[in-house]
FINU-165936 format. One record per residue (C-alpha): residue in three letters; residue number from 1; x, y, z. Coordinates in steps of 0.1 Angstrom, whole numbers, plus 5000, padded with zeros to 4 digits. Each point is the difference from the previous one (the first is absolute). Last residue first. Example, Ala and Ser with C-alpha at 12.3 -4.5 7.8 and 13.67 -1.06 7.14 Angstrom:
# residues 2
NODE   rest    nr      u      v      w
NODE    SER     2   5137   4989   5071
NODE    ALA     1   4986   4966   5007
END
This chain:
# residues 302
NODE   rest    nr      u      v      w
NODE    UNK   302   4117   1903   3332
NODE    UNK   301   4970   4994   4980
NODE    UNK   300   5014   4975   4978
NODE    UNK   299   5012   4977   5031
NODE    UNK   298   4966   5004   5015
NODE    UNK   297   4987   4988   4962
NODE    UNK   296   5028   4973   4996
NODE    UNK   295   4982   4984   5036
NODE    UNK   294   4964   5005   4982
NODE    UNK   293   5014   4977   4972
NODE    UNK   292   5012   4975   5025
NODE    UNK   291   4969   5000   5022
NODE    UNK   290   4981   4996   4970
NODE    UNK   289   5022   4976   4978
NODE    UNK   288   4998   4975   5034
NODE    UNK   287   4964   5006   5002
NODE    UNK   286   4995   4988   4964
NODE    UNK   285   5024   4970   5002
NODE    UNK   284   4989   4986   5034
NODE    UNK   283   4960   5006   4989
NODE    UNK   282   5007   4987   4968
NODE    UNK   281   5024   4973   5013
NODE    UNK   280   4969   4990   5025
NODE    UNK   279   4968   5006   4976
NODE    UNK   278   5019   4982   4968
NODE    UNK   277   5011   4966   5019
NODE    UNK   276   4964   5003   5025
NODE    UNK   275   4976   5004   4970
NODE    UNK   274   5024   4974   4980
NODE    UNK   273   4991   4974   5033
NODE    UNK   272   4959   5017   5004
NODE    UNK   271   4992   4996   4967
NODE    UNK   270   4967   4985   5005
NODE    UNK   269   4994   5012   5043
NODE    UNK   268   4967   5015   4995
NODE    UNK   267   4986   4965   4984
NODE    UNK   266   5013   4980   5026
NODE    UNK   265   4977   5016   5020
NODE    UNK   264   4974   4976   4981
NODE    UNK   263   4999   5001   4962
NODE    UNK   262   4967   5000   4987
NODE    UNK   261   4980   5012   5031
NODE    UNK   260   5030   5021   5014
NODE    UNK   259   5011   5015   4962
NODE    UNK   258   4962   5010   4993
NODE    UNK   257   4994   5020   5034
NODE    UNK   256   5033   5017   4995
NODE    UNK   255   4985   5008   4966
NODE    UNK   254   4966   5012   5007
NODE    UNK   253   5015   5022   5026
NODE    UNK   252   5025   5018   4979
NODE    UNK   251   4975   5008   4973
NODE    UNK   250   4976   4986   4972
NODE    UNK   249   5027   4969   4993
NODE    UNK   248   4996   4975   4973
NODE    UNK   247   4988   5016   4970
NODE    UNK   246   5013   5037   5010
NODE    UNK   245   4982   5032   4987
NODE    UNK   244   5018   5015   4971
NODE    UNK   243   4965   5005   4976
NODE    UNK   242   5012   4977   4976
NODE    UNK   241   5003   4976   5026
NODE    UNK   240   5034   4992   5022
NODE    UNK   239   5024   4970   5003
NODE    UNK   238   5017   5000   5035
NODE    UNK   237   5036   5013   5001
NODE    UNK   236   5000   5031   5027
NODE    UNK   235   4973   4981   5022
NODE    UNK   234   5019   4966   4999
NODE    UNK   233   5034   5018   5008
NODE    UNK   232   4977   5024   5024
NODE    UNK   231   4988   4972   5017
NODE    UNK   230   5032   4984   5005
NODE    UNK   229   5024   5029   5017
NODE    UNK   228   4968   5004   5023
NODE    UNK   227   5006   4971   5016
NODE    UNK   226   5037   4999   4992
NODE    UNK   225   5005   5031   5020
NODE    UNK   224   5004   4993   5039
NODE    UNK   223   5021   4971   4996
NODE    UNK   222   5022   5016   4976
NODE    UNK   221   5002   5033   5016
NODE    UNK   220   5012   4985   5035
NODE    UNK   219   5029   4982   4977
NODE    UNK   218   5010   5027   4982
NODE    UNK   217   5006   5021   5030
NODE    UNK   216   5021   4979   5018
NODE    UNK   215   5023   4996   4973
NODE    UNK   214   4993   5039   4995
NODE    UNK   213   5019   5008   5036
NODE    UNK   212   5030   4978   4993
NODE    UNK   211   5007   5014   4965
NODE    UNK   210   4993   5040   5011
NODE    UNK   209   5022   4989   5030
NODE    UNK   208   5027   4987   4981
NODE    UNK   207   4998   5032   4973
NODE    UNK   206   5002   5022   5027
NODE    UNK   205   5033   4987   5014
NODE    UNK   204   5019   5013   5030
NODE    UNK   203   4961   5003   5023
NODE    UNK   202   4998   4963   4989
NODE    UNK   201   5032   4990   5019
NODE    UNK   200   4994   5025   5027
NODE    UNK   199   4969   4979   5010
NODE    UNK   198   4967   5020   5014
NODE    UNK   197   4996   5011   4959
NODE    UNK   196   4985   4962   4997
NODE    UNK   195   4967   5011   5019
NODE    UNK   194   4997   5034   4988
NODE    UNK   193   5002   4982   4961
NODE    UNK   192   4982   4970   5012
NODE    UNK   191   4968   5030   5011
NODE    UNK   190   5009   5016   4968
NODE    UNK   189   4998   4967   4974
NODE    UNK   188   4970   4984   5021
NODE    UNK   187   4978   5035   4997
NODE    UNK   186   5010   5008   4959
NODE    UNK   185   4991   4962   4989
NODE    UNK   184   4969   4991   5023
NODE    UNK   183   4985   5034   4995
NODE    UNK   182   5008   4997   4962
NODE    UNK   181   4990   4967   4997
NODE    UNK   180   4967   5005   5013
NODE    UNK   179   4992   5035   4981
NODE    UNK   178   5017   4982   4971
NODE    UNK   177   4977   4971   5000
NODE    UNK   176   4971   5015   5009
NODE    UNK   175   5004   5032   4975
NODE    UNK   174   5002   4968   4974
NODE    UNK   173   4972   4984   5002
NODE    UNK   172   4982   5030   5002
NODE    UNK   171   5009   5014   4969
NODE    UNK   170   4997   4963   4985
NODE    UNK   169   4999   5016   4961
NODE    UNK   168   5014   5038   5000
NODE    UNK   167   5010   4999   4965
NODE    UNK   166   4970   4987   4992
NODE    UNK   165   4977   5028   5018
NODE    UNK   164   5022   5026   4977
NODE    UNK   163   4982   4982   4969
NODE    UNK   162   4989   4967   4999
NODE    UNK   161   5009   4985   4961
NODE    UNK   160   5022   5028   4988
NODE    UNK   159   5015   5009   5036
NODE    UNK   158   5011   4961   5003
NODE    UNK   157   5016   4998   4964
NODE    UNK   156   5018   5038   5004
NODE    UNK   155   5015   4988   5029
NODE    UNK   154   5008   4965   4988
NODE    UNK   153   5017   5014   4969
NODE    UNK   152   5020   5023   5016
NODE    UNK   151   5016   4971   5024
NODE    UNK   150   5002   4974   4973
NODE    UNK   149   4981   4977   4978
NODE    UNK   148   4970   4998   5018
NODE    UNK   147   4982   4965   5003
NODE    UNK   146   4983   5001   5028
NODE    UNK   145   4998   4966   5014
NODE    UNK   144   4968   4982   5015
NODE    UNK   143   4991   4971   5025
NODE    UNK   142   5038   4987   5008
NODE    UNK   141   5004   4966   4996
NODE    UNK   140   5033   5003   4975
NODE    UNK   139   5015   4983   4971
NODE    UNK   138   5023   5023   4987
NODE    UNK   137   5006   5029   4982
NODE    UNK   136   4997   5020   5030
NODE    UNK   135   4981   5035   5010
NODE    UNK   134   4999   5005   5036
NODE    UNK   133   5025   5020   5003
NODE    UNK   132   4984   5027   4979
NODE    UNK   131   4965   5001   5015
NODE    UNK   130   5017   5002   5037
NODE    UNK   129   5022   5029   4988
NODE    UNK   128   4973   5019   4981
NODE    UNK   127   4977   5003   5029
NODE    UNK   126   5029   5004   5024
NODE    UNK   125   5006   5030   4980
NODE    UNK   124   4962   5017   4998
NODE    UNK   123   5005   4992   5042
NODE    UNK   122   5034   5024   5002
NODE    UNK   121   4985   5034   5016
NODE    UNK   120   4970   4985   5014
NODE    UNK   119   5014   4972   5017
NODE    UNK   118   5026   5027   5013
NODE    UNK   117   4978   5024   5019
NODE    UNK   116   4986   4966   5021
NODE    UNK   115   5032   4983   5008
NODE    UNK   114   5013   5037   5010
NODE    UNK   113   4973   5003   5026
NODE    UNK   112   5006   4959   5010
NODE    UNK   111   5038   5007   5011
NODE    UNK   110   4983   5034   5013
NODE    UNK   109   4980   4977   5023
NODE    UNK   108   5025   4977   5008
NODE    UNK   107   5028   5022   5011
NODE    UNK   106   4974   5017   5020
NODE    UNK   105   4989   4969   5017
NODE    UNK   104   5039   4990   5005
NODE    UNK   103   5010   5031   5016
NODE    UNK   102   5037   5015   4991
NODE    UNK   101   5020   5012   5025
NODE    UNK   100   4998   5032   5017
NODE    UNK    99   4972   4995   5021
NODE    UNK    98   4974   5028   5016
NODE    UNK    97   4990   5015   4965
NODE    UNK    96   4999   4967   4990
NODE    UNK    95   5019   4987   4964
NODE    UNK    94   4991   4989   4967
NODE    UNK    93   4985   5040   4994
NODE    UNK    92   5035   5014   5003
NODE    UNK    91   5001   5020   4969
NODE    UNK    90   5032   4980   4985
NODE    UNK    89   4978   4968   5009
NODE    UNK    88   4970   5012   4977
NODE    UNK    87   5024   5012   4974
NODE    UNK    86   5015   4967   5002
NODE    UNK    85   4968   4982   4998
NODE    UNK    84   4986   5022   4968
NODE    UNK    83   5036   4991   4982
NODE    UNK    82   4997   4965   5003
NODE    UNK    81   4965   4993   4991
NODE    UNK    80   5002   5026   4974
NODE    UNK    79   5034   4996   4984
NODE    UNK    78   4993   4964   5011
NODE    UNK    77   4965   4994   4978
NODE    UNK    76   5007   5018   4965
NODE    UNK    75   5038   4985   5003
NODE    UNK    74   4992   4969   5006
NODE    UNK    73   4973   5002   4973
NODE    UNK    72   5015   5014   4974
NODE    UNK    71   5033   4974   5006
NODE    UNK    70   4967   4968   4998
NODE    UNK    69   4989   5019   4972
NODE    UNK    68   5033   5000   4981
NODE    UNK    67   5009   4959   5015
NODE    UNK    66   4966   4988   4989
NODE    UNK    65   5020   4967   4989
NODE    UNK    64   5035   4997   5020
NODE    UNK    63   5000   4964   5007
NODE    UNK    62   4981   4992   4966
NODE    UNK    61   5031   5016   4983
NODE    UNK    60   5015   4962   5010
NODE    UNK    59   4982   4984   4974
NODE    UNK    58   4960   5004   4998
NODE    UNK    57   4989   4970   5002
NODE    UNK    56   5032   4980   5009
NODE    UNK    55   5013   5025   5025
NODE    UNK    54   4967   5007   5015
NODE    UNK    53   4991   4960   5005
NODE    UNK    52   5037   4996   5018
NODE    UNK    51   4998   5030   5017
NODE    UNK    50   4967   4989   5018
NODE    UNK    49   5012   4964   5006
NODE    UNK    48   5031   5011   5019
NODE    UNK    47   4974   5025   5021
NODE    UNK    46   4976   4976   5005
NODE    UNK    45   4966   4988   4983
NODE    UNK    44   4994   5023   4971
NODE    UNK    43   4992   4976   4972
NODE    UNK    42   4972   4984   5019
NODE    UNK    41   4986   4969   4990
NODE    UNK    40   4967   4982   5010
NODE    UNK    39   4986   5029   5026
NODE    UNK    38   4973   4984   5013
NODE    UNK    37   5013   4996   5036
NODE    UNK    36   5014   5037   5000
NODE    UNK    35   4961   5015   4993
NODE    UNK    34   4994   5019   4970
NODE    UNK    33   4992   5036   5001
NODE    UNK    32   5033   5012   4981
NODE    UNK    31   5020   4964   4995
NODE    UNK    30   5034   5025   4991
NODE    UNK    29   4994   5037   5003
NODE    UNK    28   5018   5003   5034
NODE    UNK    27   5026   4977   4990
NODE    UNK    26   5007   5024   4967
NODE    UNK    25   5000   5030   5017
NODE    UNK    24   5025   4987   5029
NODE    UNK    23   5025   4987   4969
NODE    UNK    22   4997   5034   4986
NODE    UNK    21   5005   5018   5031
NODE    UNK    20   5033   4978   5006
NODE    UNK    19   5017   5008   4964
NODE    UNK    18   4992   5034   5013
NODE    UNK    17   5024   5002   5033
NODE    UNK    16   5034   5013   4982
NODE    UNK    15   4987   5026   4980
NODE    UNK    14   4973   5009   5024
NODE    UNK    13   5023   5010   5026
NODE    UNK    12   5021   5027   4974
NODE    UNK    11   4960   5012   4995
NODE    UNK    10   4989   5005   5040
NODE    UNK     9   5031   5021   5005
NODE    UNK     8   4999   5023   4972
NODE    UNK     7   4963   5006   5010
NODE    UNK     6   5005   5005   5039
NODE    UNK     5   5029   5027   4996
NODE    UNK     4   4975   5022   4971
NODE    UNK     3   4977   5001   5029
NODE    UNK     2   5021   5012   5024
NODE    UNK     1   5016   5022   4979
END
């Protein structure tokens, strides 16, 4: 039930916070490898700008484009991520033996457990996600663009030309950025969470302190991930041979080598405004449906 509680949560977030994801996706792909002071246009350049250029490429179904795998994947990576860290707190194991309360280390640690155990469960969907979003009719600067014409098709596209090792393109990538987000996500939201439940007027509403305790939360994972939220974008979407091997990238440190010589740190911050406006809600919206959904559960079971 756990499990099942995280999934259903993570998908009625992703409804509202896609249109954001795609407009991260296509900022992070924008002038790959080139540096900001030779970039001569740039189609992507602010959110208002960003919506603008999606809306008259690809109409305003651009907002939602990759919106099946982006749902199989939010659901793929929370049920998991979610559901692995609340077992792990129901157990006890965030928590001293000689304290009652939680303890941040611990909180962060099993944050970054169940950031590792879900990369591998939902990876073969972020795969498909990034490949689909990227996609536009328009003029764009981005290197390469799998053209799949939906979600089954790009599956069965990507396994046909690399096999299972397709599917789980920028692995690595993307085990660091979930391992780091997670920890950052899952340890921010409970230590808020015991910090705001210290005020009657939080401990009268869960769904206040589930939205005050992810605002924080969202913001601590946005700075922390967009590094590795980056490289496994340009990982995930890079051309590949006829073999599958990458053209651009070889692995994870190859490519955060590439972005810093090409790009500068400015390169591991592309897409860091829609990062932040899909990351924060996300995190408020997800968590929020968690802690509500798990309240109906108690109420259930009595």
């Amino acid at each position: 039930m756990e499990f099942l509680l995280g999934g259903a949560s993570s998908m009625c977030a992703v409804l509202f916070t896609n249109p954001f994801d795609v407009l991260k996706t296509r900022q992070q792909l924008e002038g790959e490898l080139i540096a900001k002071q030779n970039l001569t246009k740039r189609s992507y350049r602010g959110i208002r700008q960003s919506i603008l250029t999606v809306v008259r490429t690809d109409g305003l179904r651009g907002l939602q484009k990759g919106l099946p795998a982006a749902l199989l994947f939010q659901f793929s990576m929370n049920s998991v991520r979610l559901g692995t860290y609340q077992t792990v707190d129901n157990l006890g194991w965030t928590k001293s033996a000689n304290h009652p309360s939680l303890t941040p280390l611990l909180s962060v640690f099993w944050g970054g457990c169940a950031g590792l155990v879900s990369a591998t469960a939902s990876c073969p969907f972020y795969v498909v996600k990034i490949q689909l979003q990227a996609v536009t009719s328009g003029s764009y600067t981005a290197r390469f663009q799998h053209h799949h014409s939906g979600t089954v098709s790009a599956f069965v596209n990507i396994y046909q030309q690399s096999g299972v090792r397709g599917l789980f393109r920028g692995y690595p990538a993307s085990v660091a950025r979930l391992v780091v987000g997670s920890a950052a996500e899952m340890a921010s939201f409970s230590v808020c969470k015991q910090f705001f439940l210290r005020y009657q007027v939080f401990q009268e509403s869960i769904v206040l302190t589930a939205l005050a305790s992810s605002t924080v939360a969202g913001f601590f994972t946005s700075v922390l991930m967009s590094p590795c939220d980056v490289v496994t974008t340009r990982m995930t979407n890079q051309a590949v041979s006829a073999n599958g091997k990458g053209l651009l990238y070889t692995n994870i440190f190859d490519c955060f080598l590439k972005i810093y010589r090409s790009e500068g740190i400015h390169g591991y911050y592309k897409g860091f405004v829609p990062m932040y406006l899909r990351v924060a809600p996300h995190t408020m919206l997800n968590l929020t449906f968690w802690e509500f959904f798990k309240g109906l559960h108690e109420q259930w079971r009595i």
